[in-house]
N, C-alpha and C positions, 0 to 999 in steps of 0.2 A: 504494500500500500504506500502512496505516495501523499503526503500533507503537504499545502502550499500556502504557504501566509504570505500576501499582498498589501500593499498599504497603497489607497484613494489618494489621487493627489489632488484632488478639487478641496481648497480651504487651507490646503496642505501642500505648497510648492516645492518646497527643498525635497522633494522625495523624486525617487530614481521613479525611472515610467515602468507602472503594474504591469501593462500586456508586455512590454519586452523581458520582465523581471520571468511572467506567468508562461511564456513562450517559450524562454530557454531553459523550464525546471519541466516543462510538458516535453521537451525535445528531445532531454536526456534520461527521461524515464516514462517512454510512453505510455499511454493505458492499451492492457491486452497484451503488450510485448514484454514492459521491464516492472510494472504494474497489474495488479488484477483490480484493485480501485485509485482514483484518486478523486481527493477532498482540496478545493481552493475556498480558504477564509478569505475572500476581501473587505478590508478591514478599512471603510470608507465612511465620510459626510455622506455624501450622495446617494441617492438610491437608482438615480442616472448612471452612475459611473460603475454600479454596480451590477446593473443590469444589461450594461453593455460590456461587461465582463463575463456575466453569465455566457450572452451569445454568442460575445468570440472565443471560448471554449467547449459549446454544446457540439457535442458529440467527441468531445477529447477527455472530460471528465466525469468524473462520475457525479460530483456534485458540486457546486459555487453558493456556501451559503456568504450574507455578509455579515457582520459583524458594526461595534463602533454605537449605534446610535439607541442601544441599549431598550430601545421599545418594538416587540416584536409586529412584524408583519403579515397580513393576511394571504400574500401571492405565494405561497408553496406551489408550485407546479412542475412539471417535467416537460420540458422543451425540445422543441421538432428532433433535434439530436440526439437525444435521449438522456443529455445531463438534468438531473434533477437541481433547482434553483429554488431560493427565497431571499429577497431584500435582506432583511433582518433577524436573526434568529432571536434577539432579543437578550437581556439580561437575569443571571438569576442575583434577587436581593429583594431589597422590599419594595413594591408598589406605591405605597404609601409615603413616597418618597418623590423629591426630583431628580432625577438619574442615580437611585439610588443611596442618593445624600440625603442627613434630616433636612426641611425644606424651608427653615428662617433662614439660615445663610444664602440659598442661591435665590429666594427669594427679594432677600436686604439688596442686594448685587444688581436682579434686573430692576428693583424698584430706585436705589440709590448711585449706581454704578460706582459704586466704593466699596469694597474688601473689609467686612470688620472682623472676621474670623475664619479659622479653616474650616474646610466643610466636614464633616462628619458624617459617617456610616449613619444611614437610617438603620435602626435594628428593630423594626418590626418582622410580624410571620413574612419570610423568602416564599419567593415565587420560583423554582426552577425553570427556566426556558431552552428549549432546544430546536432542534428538530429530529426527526429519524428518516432514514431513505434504505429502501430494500434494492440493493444491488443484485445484477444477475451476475452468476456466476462465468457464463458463459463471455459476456460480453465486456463486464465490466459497469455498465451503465444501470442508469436508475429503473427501476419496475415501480417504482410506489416513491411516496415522499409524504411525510405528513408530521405540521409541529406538535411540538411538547412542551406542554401546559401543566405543573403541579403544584399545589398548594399555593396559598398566598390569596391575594386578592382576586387576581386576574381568571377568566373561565379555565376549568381544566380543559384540557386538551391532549389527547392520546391519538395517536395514527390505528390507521382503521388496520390494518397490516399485524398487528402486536397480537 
């Protein structure tokens, strides 16, 4: 199995470019030949930049989830190629929170645009988020794809596949 972390460069200039980064790690471990799956994190702002990552990898990977904006996405699907995609797989921490942080300070920040303190773990009940994708064995590519939702706030959510 082949893992691939990318970093978004929309918000984020100083970074080397994703697809040439995501090209030459698909190049040298293809799927099917030096791979029986492979998983790409695009770890991005954008749900743009991430979604045009998915396409220019469908049907080289097994899966492009994204990461980074910590609130999960409702597009799971599997794409003409057969890489299974989703924007966001989302964060696990508390809901109950603003990204995860108690929510006076990021709130004090967008209300005052001044920094009075560091932010702080919310520690309410976590929500774990994921997703799951059923690979064929044969191919390498996605058969199913569906997120995961437990505890916490947010709906549960289990893949129909499990």
């Amino acid at each position: 199995m082949l893992v691939v972390n990318v970093m978004g460069r929309i918000y984020m200039d100083a970074l080397d470019d994703p697809f040439a980064a995501a090209e030459r790690e698909l190049s040298a471990c293809p799927l099917g030949q030096m791979a029986d799956a492979v998983v790409v994190d695009m770890h991005a702002e954008a749900t743009s930049e991430k979604q045009a990552m998915g396409h220019y990898l469908d049907g080289r990977a097994s899966l492009v989830v994204g990461t980074h904006t910590h609130v999960p996405t409702a597009d799971h699907q599997i794409l003409d190629g057969g890489t299974a995609y989703l924007s966001d797989a989302g964060m696990t921490g508390d809901y109950d929170s603003v990204l995860g942080m108690e929510k006076d300070e990021p709130l004090n920040r967008f209300l005052r645009k001044i920094p009075t303190a560091r932010f702080q773990p919310a520690l309410g009940e976590p929500t774990l988020c994921g997703v799951a994708v059923d690979v064929s064995d044969v191919t390498g590519l996605a058969e199913a794809i569906g997120p995961v939702r437990i505890g916490g706030r947010l709906a549960e959510a289990l893949p129909t596949f499990w």
